[in-house]
C-alpha atoms as one frame of an Amber mdcrd trajectory, in Angstrom:
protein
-157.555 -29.990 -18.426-157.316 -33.799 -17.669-154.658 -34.379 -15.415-153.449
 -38.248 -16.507-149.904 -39.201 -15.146-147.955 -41.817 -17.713-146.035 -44.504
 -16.274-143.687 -46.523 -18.778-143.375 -50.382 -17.964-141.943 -52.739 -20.847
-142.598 -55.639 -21.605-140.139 -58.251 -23.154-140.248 -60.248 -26.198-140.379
 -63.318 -23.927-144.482 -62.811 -23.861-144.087 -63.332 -27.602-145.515 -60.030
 -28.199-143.865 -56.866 -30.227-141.057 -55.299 -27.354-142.958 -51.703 -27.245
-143.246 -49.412 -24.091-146.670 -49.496 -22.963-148.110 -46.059 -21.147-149.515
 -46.894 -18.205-152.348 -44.105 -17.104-153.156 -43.713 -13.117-155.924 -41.303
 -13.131-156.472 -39.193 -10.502-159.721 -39.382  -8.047-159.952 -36.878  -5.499
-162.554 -38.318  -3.451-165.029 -41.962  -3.166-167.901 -39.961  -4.433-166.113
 -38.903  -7.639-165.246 -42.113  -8.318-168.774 -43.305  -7.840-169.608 -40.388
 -10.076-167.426 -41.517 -12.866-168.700 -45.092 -12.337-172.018 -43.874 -12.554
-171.844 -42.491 -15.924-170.243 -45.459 -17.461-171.860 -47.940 -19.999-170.244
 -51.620 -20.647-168.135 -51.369 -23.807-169.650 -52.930 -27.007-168.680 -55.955
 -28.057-166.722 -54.171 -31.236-163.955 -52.791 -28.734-162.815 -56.988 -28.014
-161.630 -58.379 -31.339-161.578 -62.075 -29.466-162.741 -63.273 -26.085-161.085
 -66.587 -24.975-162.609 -68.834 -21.983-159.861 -71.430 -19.487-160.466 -73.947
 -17.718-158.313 -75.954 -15.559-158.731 -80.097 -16.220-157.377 -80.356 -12.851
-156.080 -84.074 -13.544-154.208 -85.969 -10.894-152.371 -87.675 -13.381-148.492
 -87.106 -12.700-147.898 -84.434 -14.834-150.823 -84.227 -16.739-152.659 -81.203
 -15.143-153.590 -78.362 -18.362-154.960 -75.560 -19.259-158.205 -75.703 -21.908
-159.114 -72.853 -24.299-161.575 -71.995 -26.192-162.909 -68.911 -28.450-166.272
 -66.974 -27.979-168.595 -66.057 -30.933-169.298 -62.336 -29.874-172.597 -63.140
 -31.689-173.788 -65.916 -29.422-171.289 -66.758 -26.898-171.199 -70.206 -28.084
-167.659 -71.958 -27.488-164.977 -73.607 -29.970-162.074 -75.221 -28.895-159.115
 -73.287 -29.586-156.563 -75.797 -32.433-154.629 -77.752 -30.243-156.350 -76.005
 -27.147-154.791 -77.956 -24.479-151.952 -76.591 -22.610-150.298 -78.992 -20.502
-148.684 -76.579 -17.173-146.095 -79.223 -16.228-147.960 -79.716 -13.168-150.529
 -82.492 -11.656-154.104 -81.462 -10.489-155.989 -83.110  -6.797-158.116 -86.059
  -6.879-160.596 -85.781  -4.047-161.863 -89.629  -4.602-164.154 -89.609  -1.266
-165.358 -86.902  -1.916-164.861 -84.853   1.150-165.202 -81.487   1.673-162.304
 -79.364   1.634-159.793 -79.770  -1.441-162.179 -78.839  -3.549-163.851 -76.406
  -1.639-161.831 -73.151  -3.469-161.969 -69.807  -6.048-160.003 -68.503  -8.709
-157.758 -71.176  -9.477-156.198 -69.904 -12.434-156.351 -66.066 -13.110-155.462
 -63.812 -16.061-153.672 -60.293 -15.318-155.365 -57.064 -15.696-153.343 -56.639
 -18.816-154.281 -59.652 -20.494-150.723 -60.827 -20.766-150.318 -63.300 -18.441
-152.137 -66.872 -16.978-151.540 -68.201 -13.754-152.580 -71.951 -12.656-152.181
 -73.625  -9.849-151.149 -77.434  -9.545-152.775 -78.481  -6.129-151.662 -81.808
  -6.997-147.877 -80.918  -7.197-147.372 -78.267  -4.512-146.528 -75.967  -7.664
-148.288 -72.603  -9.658-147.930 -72.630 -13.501-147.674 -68.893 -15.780-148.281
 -68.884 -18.919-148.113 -65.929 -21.585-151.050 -65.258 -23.441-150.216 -64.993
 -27.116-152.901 -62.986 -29.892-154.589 -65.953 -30.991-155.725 -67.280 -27.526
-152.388 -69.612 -27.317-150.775 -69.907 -24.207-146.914 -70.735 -23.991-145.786
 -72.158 -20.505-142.900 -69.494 -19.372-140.589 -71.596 -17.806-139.360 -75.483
 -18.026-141.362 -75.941 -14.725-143.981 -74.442 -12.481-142.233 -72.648  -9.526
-143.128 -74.127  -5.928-146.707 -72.015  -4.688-144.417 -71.926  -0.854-146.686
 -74.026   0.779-149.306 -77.345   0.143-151.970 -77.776  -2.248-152.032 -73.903
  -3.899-156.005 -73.417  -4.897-156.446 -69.548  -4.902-154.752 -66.623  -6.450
-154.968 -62.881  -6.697-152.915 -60.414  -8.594-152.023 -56.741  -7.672-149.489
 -53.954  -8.186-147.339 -56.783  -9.836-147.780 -59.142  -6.752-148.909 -62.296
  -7.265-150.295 -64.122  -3.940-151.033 -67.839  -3.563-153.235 -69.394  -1.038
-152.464 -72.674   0.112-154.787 -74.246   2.036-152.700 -77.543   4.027-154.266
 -80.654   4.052-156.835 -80.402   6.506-160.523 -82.415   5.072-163.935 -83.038
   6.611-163.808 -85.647   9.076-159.852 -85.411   9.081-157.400 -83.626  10.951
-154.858 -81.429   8.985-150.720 -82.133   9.522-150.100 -79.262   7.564-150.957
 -75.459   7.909-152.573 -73.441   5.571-150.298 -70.433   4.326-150.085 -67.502
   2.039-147.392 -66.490  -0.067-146.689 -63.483  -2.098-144.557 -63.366  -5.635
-143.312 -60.316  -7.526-143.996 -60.733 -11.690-141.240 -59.097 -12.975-141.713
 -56.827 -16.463-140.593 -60.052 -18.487-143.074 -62.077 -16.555-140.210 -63.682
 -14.649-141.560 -64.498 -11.108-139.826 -64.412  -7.883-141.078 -65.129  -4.050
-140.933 -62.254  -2.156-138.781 -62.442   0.835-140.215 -62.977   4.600-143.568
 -62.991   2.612-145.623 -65.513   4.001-148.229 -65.455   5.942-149.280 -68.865
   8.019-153.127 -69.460   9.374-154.135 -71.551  11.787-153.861 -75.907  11.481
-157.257 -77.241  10.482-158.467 -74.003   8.562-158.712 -74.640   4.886-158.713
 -71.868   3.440-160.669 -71.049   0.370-159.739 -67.786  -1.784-157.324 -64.710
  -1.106-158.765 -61.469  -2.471-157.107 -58.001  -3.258-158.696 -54.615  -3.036
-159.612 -53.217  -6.366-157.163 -50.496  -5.079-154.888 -52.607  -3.553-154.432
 -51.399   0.071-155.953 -54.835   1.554-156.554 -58.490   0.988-158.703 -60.530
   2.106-159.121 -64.623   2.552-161.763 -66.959   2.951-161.155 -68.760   6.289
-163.335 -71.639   5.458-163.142 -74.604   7.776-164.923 -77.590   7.343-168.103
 -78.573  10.167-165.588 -81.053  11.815-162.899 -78.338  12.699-165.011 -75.151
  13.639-163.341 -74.578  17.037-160.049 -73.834  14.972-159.136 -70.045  15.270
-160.654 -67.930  12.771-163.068 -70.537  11.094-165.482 -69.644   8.855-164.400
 -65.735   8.941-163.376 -62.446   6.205-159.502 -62.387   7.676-158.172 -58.457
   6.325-154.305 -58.006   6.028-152.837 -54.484   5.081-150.848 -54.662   1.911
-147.645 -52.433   1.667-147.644 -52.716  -1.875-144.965 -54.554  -2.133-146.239
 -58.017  -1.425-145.946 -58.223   2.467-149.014 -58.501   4.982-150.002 -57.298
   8.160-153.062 -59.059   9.669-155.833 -56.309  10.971-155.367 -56.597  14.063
-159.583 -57.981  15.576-160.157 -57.614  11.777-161.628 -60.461  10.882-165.962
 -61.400  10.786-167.731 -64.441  10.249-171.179 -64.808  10.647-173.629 -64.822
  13.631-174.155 -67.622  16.225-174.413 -71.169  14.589-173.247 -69.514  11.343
-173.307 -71.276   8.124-169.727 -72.002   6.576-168.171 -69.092   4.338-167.372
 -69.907   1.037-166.604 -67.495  -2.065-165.726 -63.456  -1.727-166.510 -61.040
  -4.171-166.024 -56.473  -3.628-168.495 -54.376  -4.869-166.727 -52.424  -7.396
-167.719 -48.853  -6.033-168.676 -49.408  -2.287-166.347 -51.087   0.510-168.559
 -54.126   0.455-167.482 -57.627   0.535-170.178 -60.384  -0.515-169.685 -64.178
   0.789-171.630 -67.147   0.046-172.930 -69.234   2.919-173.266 -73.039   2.691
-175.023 -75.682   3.166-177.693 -73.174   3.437-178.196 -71.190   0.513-177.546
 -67.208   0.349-175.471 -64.232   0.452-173.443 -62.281   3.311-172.919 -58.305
   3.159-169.925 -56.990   4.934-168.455 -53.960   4.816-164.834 -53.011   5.640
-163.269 -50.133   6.689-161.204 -47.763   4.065-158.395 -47.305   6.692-157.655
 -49.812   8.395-159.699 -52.788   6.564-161.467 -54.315   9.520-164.427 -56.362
   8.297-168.059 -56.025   9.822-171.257 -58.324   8.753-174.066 -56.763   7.686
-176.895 -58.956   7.075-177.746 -61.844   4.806-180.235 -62.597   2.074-181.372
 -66.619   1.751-181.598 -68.134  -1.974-183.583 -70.758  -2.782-180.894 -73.201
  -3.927-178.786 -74.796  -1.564-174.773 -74.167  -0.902-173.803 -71.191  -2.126
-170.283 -70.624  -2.767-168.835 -68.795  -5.974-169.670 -65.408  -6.153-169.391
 -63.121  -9.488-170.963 -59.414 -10.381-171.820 -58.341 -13.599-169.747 -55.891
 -15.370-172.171 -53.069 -15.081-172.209 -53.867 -11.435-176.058 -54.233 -11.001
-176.237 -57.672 -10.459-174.979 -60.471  -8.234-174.697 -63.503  -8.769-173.997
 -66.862  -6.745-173.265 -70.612  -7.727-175.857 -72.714  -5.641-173.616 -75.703
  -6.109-175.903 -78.454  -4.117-178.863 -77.396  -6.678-176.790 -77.065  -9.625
-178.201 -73.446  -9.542-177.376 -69.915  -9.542-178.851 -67.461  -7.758-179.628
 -63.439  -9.033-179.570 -60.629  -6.782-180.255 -56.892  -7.727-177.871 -54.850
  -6.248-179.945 -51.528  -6.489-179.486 -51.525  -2.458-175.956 -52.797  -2.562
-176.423 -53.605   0.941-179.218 -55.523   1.053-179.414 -57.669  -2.046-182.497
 -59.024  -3.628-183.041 -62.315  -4.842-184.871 -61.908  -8.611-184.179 -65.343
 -10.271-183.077 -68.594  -9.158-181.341 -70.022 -12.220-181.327 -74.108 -13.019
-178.345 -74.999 -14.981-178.845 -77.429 -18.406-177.358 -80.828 -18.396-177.146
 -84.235 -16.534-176.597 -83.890 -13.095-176.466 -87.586 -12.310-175.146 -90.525
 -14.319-177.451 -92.224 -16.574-179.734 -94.804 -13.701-177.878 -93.208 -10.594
-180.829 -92.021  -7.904-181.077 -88.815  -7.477-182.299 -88.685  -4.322-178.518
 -87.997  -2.560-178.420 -84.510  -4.863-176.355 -83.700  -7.734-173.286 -85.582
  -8.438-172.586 -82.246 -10.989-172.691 -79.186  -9.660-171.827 -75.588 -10.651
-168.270 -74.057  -9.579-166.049 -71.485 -10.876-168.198 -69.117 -13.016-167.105
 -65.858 -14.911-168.555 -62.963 -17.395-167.448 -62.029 -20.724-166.185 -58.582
 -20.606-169.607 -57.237 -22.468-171.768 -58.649 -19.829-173.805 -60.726 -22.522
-172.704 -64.012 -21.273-172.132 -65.979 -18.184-169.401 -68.998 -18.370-170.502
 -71.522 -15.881-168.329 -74.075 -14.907-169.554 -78.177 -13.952-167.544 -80.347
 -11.533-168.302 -83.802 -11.471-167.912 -85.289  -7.454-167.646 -89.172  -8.989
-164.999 -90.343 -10.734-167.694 -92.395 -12.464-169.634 -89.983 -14.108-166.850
 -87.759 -16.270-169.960 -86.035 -17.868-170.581 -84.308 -14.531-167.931 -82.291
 -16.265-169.141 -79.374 -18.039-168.799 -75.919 -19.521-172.341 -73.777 -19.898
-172.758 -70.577 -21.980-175.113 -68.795 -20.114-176.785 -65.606 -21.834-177.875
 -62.347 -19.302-180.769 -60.254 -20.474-180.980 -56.483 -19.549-182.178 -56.964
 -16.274-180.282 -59.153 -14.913-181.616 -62.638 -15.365-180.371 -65.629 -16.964
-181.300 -68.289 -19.782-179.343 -71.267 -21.533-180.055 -72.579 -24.666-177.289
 -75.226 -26.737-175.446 -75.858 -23.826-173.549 -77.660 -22.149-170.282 -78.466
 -23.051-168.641 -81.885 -22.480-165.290 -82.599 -22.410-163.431 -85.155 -23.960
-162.097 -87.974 -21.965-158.343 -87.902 -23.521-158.251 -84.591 -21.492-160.459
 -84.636 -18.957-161.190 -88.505 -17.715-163.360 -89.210 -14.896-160.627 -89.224
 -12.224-160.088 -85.333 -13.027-162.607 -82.970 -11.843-162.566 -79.615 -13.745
-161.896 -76.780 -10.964-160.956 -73.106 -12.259-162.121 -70.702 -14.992-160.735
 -67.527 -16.034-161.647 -65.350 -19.015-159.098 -63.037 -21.182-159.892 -60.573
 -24.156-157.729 -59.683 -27.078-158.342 -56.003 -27.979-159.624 -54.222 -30.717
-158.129 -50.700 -30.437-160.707 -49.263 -33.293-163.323 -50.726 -31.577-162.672
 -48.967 -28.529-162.490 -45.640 -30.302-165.689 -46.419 -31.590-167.178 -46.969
 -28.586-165.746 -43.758 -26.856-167.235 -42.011 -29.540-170.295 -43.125 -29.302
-170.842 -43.086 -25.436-168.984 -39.214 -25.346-171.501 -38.286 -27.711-174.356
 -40.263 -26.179-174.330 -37.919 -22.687-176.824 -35.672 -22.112-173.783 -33.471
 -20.123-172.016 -33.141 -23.617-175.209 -31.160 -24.993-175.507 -29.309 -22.422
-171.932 -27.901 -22.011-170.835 -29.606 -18.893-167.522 -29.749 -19.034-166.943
 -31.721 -15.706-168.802 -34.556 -15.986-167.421 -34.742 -19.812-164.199 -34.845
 -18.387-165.133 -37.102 -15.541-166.012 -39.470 -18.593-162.696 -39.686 -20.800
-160.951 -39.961 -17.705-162.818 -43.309 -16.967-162.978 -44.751 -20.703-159.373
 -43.476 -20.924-158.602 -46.050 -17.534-160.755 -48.343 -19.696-158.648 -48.253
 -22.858-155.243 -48.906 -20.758-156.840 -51.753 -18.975-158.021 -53.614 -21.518
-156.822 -51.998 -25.109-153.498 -52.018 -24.490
């Protein structure tokens, strides 16, 4: 028999969605090799089971007030783009305008996130000191949740994670390159309530070191640890902790505990650590290194979360920072943001990747007569898969305030093994949202469910396994259990 325990959370009319009780399923895994099993055995679901797939991005624009949110839908069929009818959403905040530009404020990942139920946007305002939530209604709409974004507890909020109903925001201070910080990075945990109401949790923060800027906090896929990006810029790498994987236990209720010797950077003369990304079976935590191009492995350990480097793999871009893997977990993939690149790694040795394609994006990368000989004055961020795997959203941030075409949005399509190709892309953005002072940081991606769809494709993949000829009643089992976490996740 499967053993699935419901849990009832509601959800209020507030979200603009029907007031029903939602089951929520946890599913029981007895040990890391069944749930590699069950992972094993799973196949992406078909595009039928998402009814709509709707792309954000943050305009980021310094103008008082004038930050926003941008949407637009997918075509299943091609993953081209349309602007969603009056697809911007101002979040009552202001973005950052790094004018010099200097590394640093820019330097960040996951800017604005959607919740694992689809429900819910967050956005940060690194301009305004301030995080933005917005629900998510059925057509793609979002609908800002309060009169004004709630304070992020610290200065210039660029990263966020989400788990167990905890929201936590990094903010990384004001430290640059070439400049001494007067304020200290921090991180601060929130509790989402089941309205979406969201409160700091008491005695929550966590402060880092002056001169770190720090560039993305990330949560366990099972919550007992997250992690942060100590990045530091080349002119304050004698600050504590620089360019290291810092673990903190999480006691699921939004307060941290630093791992005591926990942390790992990289070996002697190490490159600068920028962009984390877990393996979604293994304990493995993949950074990107910069200026040089590549990929870190570290590992950390189930119990107590201390963080150990493994080895690294070079690219053949340059400045690797956002990392991403595909939905099927094969692949990795890396933003070489000094190329205007991205970089493909098999993970068939999870600990040793392999570089298979190095990707050059579409699009201008300089303004019209600009030399080109300083590099790209456009280069590839915040990226992000659909949820079928089929295409790769690819964020452009322009560095010059003169060049607002350095801003762009790229539908990138992924073949079966792996490897990438673009065809009717870019994007641009218009001006009256996105001028040249404003450069576009943050992209998240949220689906709208089609429940018959994802009875269609349980169906199809129950009947598909060789273990349901041949009477195997485990690994059938083993298989509803995970599509059954799959329709919770995402259908509901």
């Amino acid at each position: 028999m499967l053993s699935v325990r419901p849990h009832m959370k509601r959800y209020s009319a507030r979200s603009n969605r029907p007031n029903v009780v939602r089951p929520k399923f946890i599913l029981p895994v007895t040990s890391r090799a069944d749930l590699l099993e069950r992972l094993e055995a799973r196949q992406l679901m078909s595009a039928a089971a998402y009814s709509s797939t709707y792309v954000y991005v943050e305009s980021n624009n310094p103008a008082q007030g004038q930050n926003a949110i941008l949407g637009y839908e997918e075509n299943t069929a091609t993953g081209a783009l349309t602007p969603l009818p009056n697809g911007r959403f101002l979040t009552g905040g202001t973005g950052f305008r790094n004018a010099g530009p200097v590394l640093g404020p820019d330097d960040s990942d996951k800017e604005i996130i959607v919740t694992p139920d689809q429900h819910y946007l967050f956005a940060v305002n690194q301009g305004s000191n301030t995080v933005s939530e917005f629900a998510i209604k059925p057509d793609g709409s979002l609908q800002l949740q309060s009169d004004a974004p709630f304070s992020s507890g610290g200065t210039q909020p660029v990263s966020l994670s989400f788990s167990n109903d905890q929201l936590f925001v990094l903010n990384r201070g004001n430290s640059a390159e070439g400049t001494a910080g007067t304020i200290a990075p921090d991180l601060t945990a929130f509790f989402v309530g089941e309205d979406g109401q969201t409160f700091p949790v008491p005695n929550s923060t966590v402060n880092f070191p002056l001169n770190l800027s720090p560039a993305q906090v990330l949560t366990s896929a099972d919550g007992k640890f997250t992690f942060v990006d100590d990045f530091a810029t080349p002119s304050n790498l004698k600050v504590s902790l620089a360019n290291t994987i810092e673990p903190f236990v999480d006691d699921g209720g939004g307060l941290l505990t630093a791992v005591k010797n926990g942390a790992a950077g990289l070996p002697a003369n190490p490159p600068l650590v920028l962009g984390l990304v877990e393996d979604p079976v293994h304990h493995i935590i993949y950074s990107g290194q910069a200026p040089s191009g590549g990929v870190a492995t570290f590992t950390y350990s189930d119990s107590t979360g201390k963080v150990s480097y493994v080895g690294s793999v070079a690219s053949k871009g340059e400045a690797t920072c956002w990392l991403n893997i595909s939905p099927n977990g094969k692949y990795l993939y890396g933003t070489d943001s000094a190329s205007d690149a991205i970089s493909v790694y098999s993970l068939t040795n999870p600990l040793k990747p392999a570089l298979i394609q190095e990707f050059y994006l579409n699009g201008p990368t300089v303004a019209p007569g600009a030399s080109t000989a300083a590099g790209p004055t456009s280069e590839d961020f915040q990226f992000s898969f659909d949820p079928s795997g089929n295409y790769l959203y690819v964020l452009n941030h322009t560095v010059s305030d003169s060049f607002q075409q350095g801003n762009q949005l790229h539908t990138i399509e992924v073949g079966s093994n792996g490897k990438l190709s673009e065809s009717g892309s870019p994007l641009f953005f218009s001006p009256a949202y996105v001028p040249g002072t404003a450069h576009v940081l943050g992209l998240a991606v949220a689906t709208e469910a089609n429940p018959a769809g994802y009875v269609e494709t349980i169906l199809s993949q129950l009947f598909a396994t060789t273990s349901f000829s041949t009477g195997n009643n485990a690994a059938i089992e083993s298989l509803i259990d995970s599509l059954l976490q799959d329709i919770v996740t995402s259908a509901y």
